[in-house]
N, C-alpha and C positions, 0 to 999 in steps of 0.2 A: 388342704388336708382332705384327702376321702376318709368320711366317717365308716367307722367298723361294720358288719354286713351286720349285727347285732341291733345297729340302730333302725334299718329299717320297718323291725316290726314289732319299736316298741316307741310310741308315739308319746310327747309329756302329754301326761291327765290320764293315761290309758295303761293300767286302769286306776281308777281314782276312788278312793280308798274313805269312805266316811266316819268316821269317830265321834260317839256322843260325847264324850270326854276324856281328856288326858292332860298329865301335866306340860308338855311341851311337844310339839309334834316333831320340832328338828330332830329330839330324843330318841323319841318312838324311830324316826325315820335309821337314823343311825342303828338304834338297835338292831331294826328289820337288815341293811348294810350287814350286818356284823355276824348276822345271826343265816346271811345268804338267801334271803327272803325276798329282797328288793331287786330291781332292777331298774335300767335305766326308763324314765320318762314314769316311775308310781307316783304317786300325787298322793299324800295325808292330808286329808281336810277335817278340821275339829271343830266340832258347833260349840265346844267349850274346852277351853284353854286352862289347867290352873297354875302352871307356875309358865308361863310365857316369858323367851328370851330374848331383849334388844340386844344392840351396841355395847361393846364397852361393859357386858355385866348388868345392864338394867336389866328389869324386867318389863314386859310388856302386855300391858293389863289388854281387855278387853270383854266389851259383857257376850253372856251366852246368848248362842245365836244370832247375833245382829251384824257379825264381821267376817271376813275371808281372813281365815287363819288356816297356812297352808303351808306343805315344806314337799318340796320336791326332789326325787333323788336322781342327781346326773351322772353319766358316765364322763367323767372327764381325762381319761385315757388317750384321750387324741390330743388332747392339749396341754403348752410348756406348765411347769409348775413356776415358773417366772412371770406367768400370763394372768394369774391370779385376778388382777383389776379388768383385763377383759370380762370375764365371767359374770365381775362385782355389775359393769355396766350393763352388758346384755340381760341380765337380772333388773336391773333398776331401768331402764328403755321398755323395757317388758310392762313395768308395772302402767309408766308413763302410757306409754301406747295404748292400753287396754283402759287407763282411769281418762285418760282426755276424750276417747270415744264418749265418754258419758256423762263428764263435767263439762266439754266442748272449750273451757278457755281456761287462760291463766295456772296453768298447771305446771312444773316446774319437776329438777331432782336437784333436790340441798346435797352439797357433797357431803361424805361421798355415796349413800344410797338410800335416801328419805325421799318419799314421794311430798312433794309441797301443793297445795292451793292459793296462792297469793301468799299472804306470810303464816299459812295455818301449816301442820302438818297431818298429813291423810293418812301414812302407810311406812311403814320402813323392812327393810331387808336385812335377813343375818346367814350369812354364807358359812359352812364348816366344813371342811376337809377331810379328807382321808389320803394321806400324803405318804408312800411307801419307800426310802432312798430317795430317788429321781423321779418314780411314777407317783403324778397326781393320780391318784386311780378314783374314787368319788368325790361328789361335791354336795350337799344337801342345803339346797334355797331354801328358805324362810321367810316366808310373805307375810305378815298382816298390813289390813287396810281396814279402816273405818268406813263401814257401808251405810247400818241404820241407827247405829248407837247416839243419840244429843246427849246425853249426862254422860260427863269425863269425870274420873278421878281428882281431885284438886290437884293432886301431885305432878299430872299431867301439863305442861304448856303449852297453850295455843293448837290441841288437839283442833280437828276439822272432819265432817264423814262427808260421804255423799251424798244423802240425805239431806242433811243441813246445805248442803251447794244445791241441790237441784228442788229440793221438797217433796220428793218425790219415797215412795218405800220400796227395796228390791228384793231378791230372793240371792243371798250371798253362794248357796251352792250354784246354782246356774252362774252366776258371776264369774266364781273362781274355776270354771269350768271354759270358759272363756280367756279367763287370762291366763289357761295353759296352754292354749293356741299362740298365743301372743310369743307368751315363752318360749316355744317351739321354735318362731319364725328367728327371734333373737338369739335364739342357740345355735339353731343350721346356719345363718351368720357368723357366729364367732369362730365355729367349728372349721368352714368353708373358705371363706376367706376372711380371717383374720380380723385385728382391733380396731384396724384401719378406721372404719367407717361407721365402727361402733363410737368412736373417740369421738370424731366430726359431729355424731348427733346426739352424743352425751352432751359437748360444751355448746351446742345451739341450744338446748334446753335447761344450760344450769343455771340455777337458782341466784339471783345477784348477779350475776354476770356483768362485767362493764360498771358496778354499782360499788360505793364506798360500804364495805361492810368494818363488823367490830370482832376480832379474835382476842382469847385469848392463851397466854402462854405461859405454862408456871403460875403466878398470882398479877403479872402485869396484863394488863388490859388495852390494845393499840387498834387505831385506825388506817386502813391500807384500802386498797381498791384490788375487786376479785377481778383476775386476768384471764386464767384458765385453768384448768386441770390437765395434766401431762397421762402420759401413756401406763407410766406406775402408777397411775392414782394417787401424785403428788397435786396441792393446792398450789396451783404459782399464783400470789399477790404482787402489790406496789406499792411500797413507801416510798420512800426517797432513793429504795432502790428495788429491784426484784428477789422474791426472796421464795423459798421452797419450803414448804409442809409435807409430813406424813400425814397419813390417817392415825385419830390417837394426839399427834401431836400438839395441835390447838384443838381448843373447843371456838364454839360461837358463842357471839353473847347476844342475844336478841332481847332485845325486850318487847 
């Protein structure tokens, strides 16, 4: 796929857009979208979040100034709206690539797009659309990562920053100013040529892989071995036979 002449001269992070506070930046992002403001590769970076959005309807806390809280807006015109999990991984590779530079080990993506540290989690991804008929026309990523914060929420599990992995204290806008490079390099990827290769180094990096993990589904609770992840961003496991997950469909049960 040749990217539109429009991509050329507008770079992710560029320009990258600073907010003392807001309630949710994917918001803000969208509104800018809606409102013809945005274009491809602006970057919303908030040093303080108040109603931050995970997965599934959580919310996703984080203290002021201590994290990369960031929503980026893509042009995703060149790409199927069947392709959807591509995106989700080139977004979640992205985070990987830019957080393993700095953790250097044991770094991981929990399906289908949480940045992991051993069994802790660092960061997670919320992807939102703009879906017209047939034309994906935008895409707005959603990054937070835990950079300097140690005190979590209780409500919070097994939270992890970088901080805490290195000991070390950073500057989250230079960070997040970096992992729009990242982004970049995993976009001209997906854009370019395809899932392919994005898929290959999503399941070299995922989380449990090869490992007996515990889902579950409805209110029962079973043990299966994680296989891989397929090209829709179905979970393939093994019980006593192969079996296929949505996103949504099981949770994990970690303790």
């Amino acid at each position: 796929i040749l990217l539109p002449a429009t991509f050329t001269n507008h770079h992710i992070g560029k320009p990258f857009i600073e907010i003392s506070s807001v309630e949710s930046t994917n918001n803000y992002a969208m509104q800018c979208i809606h409102k013809g403001l945005a274009q491809h590769g602006y970057a919303y970076f908030a040093h303080e979040q108040t109603a931050g959005k995970g997965q599934r309807g959580k919310q996703w806390h984080a203290q002021k100034e201590e994290n990369i809280i960031i929503s980026v807006v893509l042009n995703t015109g060149c790409l199927q709206v069947s392709g959807q999990f591509g995106l989700s991984m080139a977004v979640a590779l992205a985070t990987y690539d830019y957080f393993v530079q700095n953790a250097l080990s044991n770094v991981s993506i929990k399906w289908p797009n949480d940045l992991y540290w051993r069994d802790r989690k660092a960061g997670g991804v919320l992807i939102e659309n703009i879906i017209q008929g047939k034309e994906w026309q935008w895409a707005v990523a959603g990054i937070g990562i835990n950079i300097n914060q140690t005190v979590f929420d209780k409500a919070i599990t097994n939270p992890v920053s970088l901080k805490q992995i290195t000991g070390k204290n950073y500057q989250p806008v230079l960070l997040a100013k970096e992992l729009c490079f990242y982004l970049e390099q995993r976009f001209l990827q997906l854009a370019n040529d395809g899932a392919g290769q994005l898929l290959t180094d999503y399941n070299n990096v995922l989380y449990k892989k090869g490992e007996q993990i515990r889902l579950k589904k409805d209110n029962a609770v079973f043990e299966c071995t994680l296989k891989e992840v397929n090209i829709y961003g179905q979970l393939i496991v093994e019980t006593s036979m192969l079996q296929t997950f949505n996103v949504g469909e099981v949770e994990w049960v970690i303790s």
